[in-house]
C-alpha positions, 0 to 999 in steps of 0.5 A: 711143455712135454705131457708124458706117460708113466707107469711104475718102475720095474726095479732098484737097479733102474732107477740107479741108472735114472739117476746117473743119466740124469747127470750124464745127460746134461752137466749145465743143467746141475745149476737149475734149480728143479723141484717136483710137485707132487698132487695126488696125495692118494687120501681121502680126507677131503671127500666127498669134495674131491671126488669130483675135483682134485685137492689142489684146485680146491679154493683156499681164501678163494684161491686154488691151492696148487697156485700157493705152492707155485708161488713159494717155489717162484719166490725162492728161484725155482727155474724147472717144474716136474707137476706129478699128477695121478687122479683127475690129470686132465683137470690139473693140466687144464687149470695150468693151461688156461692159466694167465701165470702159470701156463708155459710159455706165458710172458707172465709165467716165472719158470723156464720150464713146466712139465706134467708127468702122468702115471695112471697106475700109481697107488702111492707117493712110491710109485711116484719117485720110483717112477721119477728116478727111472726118467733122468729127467733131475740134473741135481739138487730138487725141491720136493713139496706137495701139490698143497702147500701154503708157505712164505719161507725163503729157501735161499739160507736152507738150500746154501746149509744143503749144498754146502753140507753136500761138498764136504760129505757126498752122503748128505742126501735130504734137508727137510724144511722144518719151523717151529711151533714156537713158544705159544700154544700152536693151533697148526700142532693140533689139526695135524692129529699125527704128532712127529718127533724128530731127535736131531742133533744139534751140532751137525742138524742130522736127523737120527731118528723119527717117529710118528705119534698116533693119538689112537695108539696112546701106549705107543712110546717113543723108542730110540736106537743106542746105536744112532745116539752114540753118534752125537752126545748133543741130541734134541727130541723135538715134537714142536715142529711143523712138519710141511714136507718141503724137502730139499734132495738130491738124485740120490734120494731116487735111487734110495726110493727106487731099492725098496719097494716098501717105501709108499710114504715120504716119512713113516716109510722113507725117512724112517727106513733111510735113518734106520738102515743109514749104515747099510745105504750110507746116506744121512738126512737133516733138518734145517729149522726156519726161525721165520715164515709160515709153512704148512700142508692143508693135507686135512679139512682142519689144516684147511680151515686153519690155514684160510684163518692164517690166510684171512688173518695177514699170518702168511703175507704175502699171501693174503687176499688183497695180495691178489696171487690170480691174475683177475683178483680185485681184493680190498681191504675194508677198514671200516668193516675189517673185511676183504672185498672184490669189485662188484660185491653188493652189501645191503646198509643193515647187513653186517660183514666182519673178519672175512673175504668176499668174491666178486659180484656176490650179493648179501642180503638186508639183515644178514650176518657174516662172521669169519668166514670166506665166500666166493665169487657171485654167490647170493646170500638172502636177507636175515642169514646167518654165517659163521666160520664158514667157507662157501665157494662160488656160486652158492645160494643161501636162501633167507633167514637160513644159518650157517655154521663151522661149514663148506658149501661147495661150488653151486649148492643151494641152500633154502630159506629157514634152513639150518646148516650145522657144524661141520658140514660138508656139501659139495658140488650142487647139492640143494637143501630144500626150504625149512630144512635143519640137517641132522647134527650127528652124524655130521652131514656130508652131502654130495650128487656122487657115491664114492665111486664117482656114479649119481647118488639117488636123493634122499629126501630125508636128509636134503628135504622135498625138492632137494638134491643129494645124499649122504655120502659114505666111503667104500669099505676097505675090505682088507683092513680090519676093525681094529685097523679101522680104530686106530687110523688117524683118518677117521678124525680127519673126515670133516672141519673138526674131530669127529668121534662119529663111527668109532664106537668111543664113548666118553667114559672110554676116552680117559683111558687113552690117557698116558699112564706116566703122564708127565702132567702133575696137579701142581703145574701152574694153572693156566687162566682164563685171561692167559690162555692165549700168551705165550708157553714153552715149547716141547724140547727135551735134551737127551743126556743118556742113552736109556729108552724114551717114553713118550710123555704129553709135551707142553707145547700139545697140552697148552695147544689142547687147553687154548683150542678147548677153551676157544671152542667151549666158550664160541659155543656158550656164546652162540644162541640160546636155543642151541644145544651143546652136543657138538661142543662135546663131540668137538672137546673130546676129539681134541681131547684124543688128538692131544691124549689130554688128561682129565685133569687137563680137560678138567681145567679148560672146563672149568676156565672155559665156563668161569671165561663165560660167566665173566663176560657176562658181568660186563655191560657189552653182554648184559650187565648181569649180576653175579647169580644171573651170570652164573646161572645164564653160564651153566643152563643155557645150553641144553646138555652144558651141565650134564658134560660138566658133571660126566667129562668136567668134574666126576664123582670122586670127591678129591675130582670134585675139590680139583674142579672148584679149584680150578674155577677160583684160579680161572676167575682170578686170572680173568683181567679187569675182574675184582677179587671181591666180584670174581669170589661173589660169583665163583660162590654164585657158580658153586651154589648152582653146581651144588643145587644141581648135583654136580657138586657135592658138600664133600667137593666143596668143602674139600676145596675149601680145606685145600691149601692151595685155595688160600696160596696169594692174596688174590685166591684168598679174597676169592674164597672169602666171597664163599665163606657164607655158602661154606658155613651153610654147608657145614650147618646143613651137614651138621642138621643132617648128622644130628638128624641121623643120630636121632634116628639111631637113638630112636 
C-alpha cells in the first residue's frame, strides 16, 4: 500500500504525457485489471451526517457503504484498486486498515494491490481524474465507480463488448454500465430526481447524445444535434435507465478530462462535452445496457432509503443481511417473524418485529413495535415504542412509548420516553431529544452537535427540549449563487428521506404550472387501478425515425413510477393512526409531483385510487369490517387536512375536474380485487355523498360524471354506477326544488 500526495494538475499537455507513461512504464501491466474508486463526491446531500463522517462509511442495511462497492469490483476480477479520497481521508484509510478484508496485505483481501491517493485541493470529480491522468500510475482498460455504489452486475459480457470494440476502433473510449428500469413502475427512477435521457443507437450501442432533465426546470426540451443523428438512422431515446456511473475506460479518457478544465462532472460536463465535440477529439463513448443485476448509486437520502429496502428485501442477492459482507457479521434469517437477527439481540415475548434487520446485542423493549426498518448494533429500544421505515445506526436509544417515523437516527443519539419523531427526520451523531418531546414536522428536523463548518452547535432547547443536546443544522449560504440558482438546483429536493418543498417558496397552486404544456398525457389513456398499481407497464423508448428537434414529454415509465410511489405514499399515511395529520403526506405527494412534472390529472388519479384503496380495505374484517358509510366516512376524515388536500390538489373547482375525479373513484373501485361491483357502487355512492355534503363536490360534478360516457363503458362501471342511481335522482329533485324555488322568487 503507497499513500500519496496530490494536488490539481497543471495542464492538458501533461496529462497526455501521464497517460503514455502509464503504458510506456509497464507493458505486463495493460492485462491487470485496475479501477478507480472515487469517495469524495463533493455534495452535500447527506448533511449534517457527513460533516462528522464520509458517505461512504455511512452504514447501509448496517454496512459501510464503500464495502458494497468493493465487493462488486472483487466479484468481477478486480486485481488493483486506486481509492480517491478528499474530505475526511484519514477516516477512509483508517476503516481500510483495520480492516480484516480489505486492508493490503490481508490473506483475506482479494486485490493484489489497494493505494490511497490524497488530493486536499480538489473541488470537483475534475480535479480528481486530472489529477489521476498526470500520475501514469493506469496501464489500461479501468473501472470507474464511485465510493457508493451498491451493485451485483457481472461486468465480464460488458468488459469483453469494450475490448472488443476497442481492437477494431482505437477511438472507443468509455462503456457506461447501464440497466433498465424495465417494464414496471421503477421507484429507483424516482428518488433519482435528475431524469438522464440517452439517444444510443441501437446498431453499434454508441451513445450520441445525453441530456439531464431537471424536474425544476419543466420548459427545459430535449434537443438533439441534426449533425450526431445522421450518424445512425436506427436511434433510441432512452430515459428508463438507471444511470450507476459504472463506467469502463481507457487511458484516453484522462487525457480528454486532462484538455478541458471545464469538465467538473462525469456526465453533465464530461459525456456531454466529448459526445458534442466527438469530431474535434475523435473519440466515441457506448452504452452497454444489463438485461440482469441491480446497480445503483445511494448519491441522495432516498436512493439511501431505497437501496436498504432492496437490500432488506433479497432484490440485490448476494448482498443481503444474512450475506454477512463484514467479517464479524452474525445474520439470520427469522422465518417466523420475517426478520434479520445478529447473535445477542434480546426481543421481549410482546414486542413485534417484522420486515427488518437487527444488530447484534440490541435489546427491544415489551410492547413495542418494529416495522421495516433497519437497526444497529447494541441499541436500546424502551418498552411500548414505536418504529417504522426507519434506519437507527449503532448505539442508539429510544426511551419508551417514544415513535418513530420514516427517519435516521445516527450513531449514539437518545431519544427520551414519549417523544415523537416525525418523517424525515435526521439526527446525527449524539444528539439527545429530552422526555415528552414531539419535533416540529415542518420544517423537517435535521438536528446535529455541529454547525456546517464542523464547530459545536450551542443547543437549542426549543427544538431538542430541557436537558437535550443539539440544534437545528443549516448549510452555509452560497454567496455566489443567486436565488433563482437556488430554485432550480435539484438538491434542495435531496435534503432529507423524501422531497421536500421546505425553503422554496412553491406553493401548492404554483405547482401545476410546472406541468409540460404538450403533455403527452391524454384523458383517455387507460386508467390505472387501485388493484393494478404495482403490475407491470411499459417503459419509456421512443424511436427516432427523423431528424426533426425533440420535445421532451412525461415518459410512461415516470408517470406510472409517480402514480405507484404516490398512491403507496397516501395510502401508509390514511393507514397510520388516527390522531395524525396529513400535512406530511401533502408535502410528500407534491414533491413527488415535482420529480415526475406529473400532471393534474395524474395527481388527480392517484388521489382518487389512493383514498378508494383506503376505503376498500376498510370493508374487510382484518380492518374492521366497516359498512360502506363507515368506510367512506373513516377514509375521508380521519386525518386532519385529508379533505382539505382532496379539494385544493385532488378535485378543483371546475366542473369538468370535479366529473373527472368521481370518475376516476368508480374506476379505482373496480379494479380493487375481491371487491363486488354491487358493494364497490354502494360505497363509491357512499364516498360521493361525503364529498357532496362537504363541498367538495358539486351537484354539477356529480351529475356530469353521471352524464359522461365513459361512466357506463363495460358491465363492471355500469353496475358500479347503478349503486348511485338514488343519490343522482336526489340530486336532480334537490336541483329541480331549487329552480322552482328561485322561479317563485322571480315571479314574486
Amino acid at each position: 500500500m503507497s499513500n500519496k500526495q496530490g494536488g490539481k494538475p497543471g495542464g492538458g499537455a501533461k496529462g497526455k504525457k501521464g497517460a503514455a507513461k502509464g503504458k510506456a512504464g509497464d507493458e505486463k501491466r495493460e492485462d491487470v485489471l485496475q479501477a478507480v474508486v472515487l469517495v469524495d463526491s463533493f455534495e452535500d446531500r447527506f448533511k449534517p451526517f457527513t460533516t462528522e463522517k464520509p458517505r461512504c462509511l455511512l452504514p447501509l442495511a448496517n454496512v459501510p457503504l464503500i464495502e458494497h462497492t468493493l465487493e462488486f469490483l472483487a466479484s468481477n476480477g478486480v486485481q488493483e484498486v486506486f481509492i480517491y479520497c478528499g474530505a475526511h481521508s484519514e477516516a477512509i484509510e483508517t476503516f481500510i486498515n483495520e480492516s480484516r478484508r480489505w486492508s493490503p496485505g490481508s490473506i483475506l483481501s482479494p486485490f493484489s494491490s489497494l493505494e490511497f491517493i490524497r488530493v486536499s485541493d480538489a473541488t470537483s470529480v475534475g480535479d480528481f481524474m486530472r489529477d489521476l491522468d498526470s500520475r501514469g500510475v493506469i496501464a489500461g482498460d479501468f473501472i470507474l465507480v464511485h465510493g457508493d455504489v451498491v451493485s451485483n452486475i457481472e461486468l465480464e459480457g460488458a468488459l469483453a463488448k469494450h475490448r472488443a470494440r476497442r481492437e477494431a476502433n482505437r477511438d472507443a473510449c468509455m462503456t457506461m454500465v447501464l440497466t433498465s428500469a424495465g417494464t414496471r413502475p421503477h421507484p429507483i427512477k424516482t428518488a433519482q430526481v435528475i431524469k438522464p435521457v440517452f439517444v444510443i443507437c441501437n446498431e453499434t450501442n454508441r451513445c450520441v447524445h445525453y441530456q439531464e432533465m431537471n424536474p425544476l426546470t419543466p420548459k427545459e426540451r430535449l434537443r438533439i444535434d441534426y449533425s450526431l443523428l445522421e450518424i445512425c438512422t436506427d436511434t433510441e431515446i432512452r430515459s428508463d435507465l438507471i444511470d450507476a456511473q459504472i463506467d469502463i475506460c481507457t487511458p484516453e479518457v484522462l487525457a480528454l478530462w486532462s484538455e478541458s478544465f471545464d469538465y467538473e462532472l462525469p456526465r453533465k460536463n464530461f459525456l456531454s462535452g466529448v459526445i458534442k465535440d466527438w469530431e474535434l477529439n475523435g473519440k466515441l463513448i457506448y452504452a452497454e445496457v444489463m438485461k440482469e443485476g441491480y446497480a445503483v448509486r445511494a448519491s441522495n437520502l432516498a436512493l439511501y432509503e431505497r437501496v436498504s429496502r432492496d437490500v432488506l428485501n433479497r432484490r440485490v442477492l448476494p448482498f443481503a443481511p444474512d450475506s454477512n459482507l463484514s467479517t464479524d457479521q452474525t445474520y439470520k434469517w427469522i422465518h417466523a417473524g420475517r426478520f434479520y437477527s445478529e447473535n445477542g439481540v434480546l426481543i421481549d415475548r410482546t414486542a413485534k418485529v417484522t420486515r427488518s434487520a437487527l444488530g447484534a446485542d440490541t435489546n427491544i423493549g415489551a410492547g413495542s413495535t418494529i416495522e421495516r426498518s433497519i437497526i444497529g448494533r447494541s441499541c436500546v429500544i424502551g418498552k411500548d415504542v414505536k418504529i417504522k421505515d426507519s434506519y437507527i445506526w449503532d448505539d442508539a436509544v429510544i426511551g419508551d412509548g417514544t415513535v418513530v417515523e420514516r427517519s435516521i437516527l445516527a450513531n449514539s443519539a437518545t431519544v427520551g420516553s414519549n417523544c415523537h419523531i416525525p418523517k424525515g427526520s435526521l439526527l446525527s451523531f449524539g444528539v439527545q431529544i429530552a422526555d415528552g418531546k414531539r419535533l416540529d414536522s415542518e420544517p423537517i428536523p435535521r438536528i446535529s452537535l455541529l454547525d456546517d463548518d464542523g464547530n459545536p452547535a450551542k443547543t437549542d432547547p426549543s427544538v431538542v427540549g430541557e436537558g437535550g443536546r443539539g440544534a437545528l443544522y443549516h448549510e452555509s449560504v452560497d454567496e455566489d449563487s443567486d436565488d433563482e440558482d437556488q430554485q432550480h438546483d435539484p438538491a434542495v429536493l435531496q435534503r432529507t428521506l423524501f422531497y421536500s418543498l421546505e425553503g422554496m417558496n412553491i406553493s401548492a397552486d404554483s405547482v401545476s404550472t410546472f406541468a409540460s404544456e404538450d403533455s403527452s398525457e391524454s384523458d383517455d389513456e387507460e386508467f390505472i387501478g387501485a388493484g393494478s398499481h404495482g403490475e407491470e407497464f411499459g417503459a419509456t423508448r421512443q424511436r427516432l425515425s427523423s431528424f426533426t428537434s425533440i420535445d421532451s414529454n412525461t415518459g410512461a415509465s415516470d408517470a406510472e413510477a409517480f402514480h405507484a410511489d404516490a398512491v403507496h405514499g397516501l395510502v401508509d399515511a390514511l393507514q397510520g393512526d388516527d390522531s395524525g395529520d396529513f400535512d406530511s403526506a401533502k408535502l410528500e405527494f407534491m414533491g413527488l409531483r415535482l420529480a415526475n412534472n406529473a400532471s393534474d390529472s395524474m395527481m388527480r388519479r392517484a388521489i382518487a385510487v389512493a383514498f378508494a384503496t383506503r376505503a376498500s380495505e376498510l370493508l374487510t374484517p382484518e380492518h374492521g369490517g366497516l359498512t360502506p358509510a363507515e368506510a367512506a366516512k373513516k377514509a375521508l376524515f380521519s386525518k386532519n387536512g385529508a379533505l382539505k388536500f382532496i379539494k385544493e390538489v385532488g378535485v378543483g373547482e371546475e366542473t369538468g375536474e370535479q366529473s373527472e375525479f368521481a370518475l376516476a373513484l368508480q374506476k379505482a373501485l373496480l379494479g380493487v380485487k375481491g371487491l363486488e361491483a354491487t358493494r364497490a357502487g354502494t360505497l363509491l355512492a357512499a364516498l360521493l355523498q361525503q364529498l357532496y355534503s362537504e363541498d367538495v363536490l358539486e351537484e354539477d360534478g356529480i351529475l356530469a360524471w353521471w352524464a359522461d360516457a365513459r361512466s357506463s363503458e363495460g358491465d363492471g362501471l355500469n353496475k358500479i354506477k347503478d349503486k348511485c342511481l338514488v343519490l343522482v335522482e336526489w340530486l336532480e329533485n334537490a336541483e329541480e326544488d331549487s329552480d322552482d324555488d328561485e322561479d317563485d322568487e322571480d315571479s314574486d
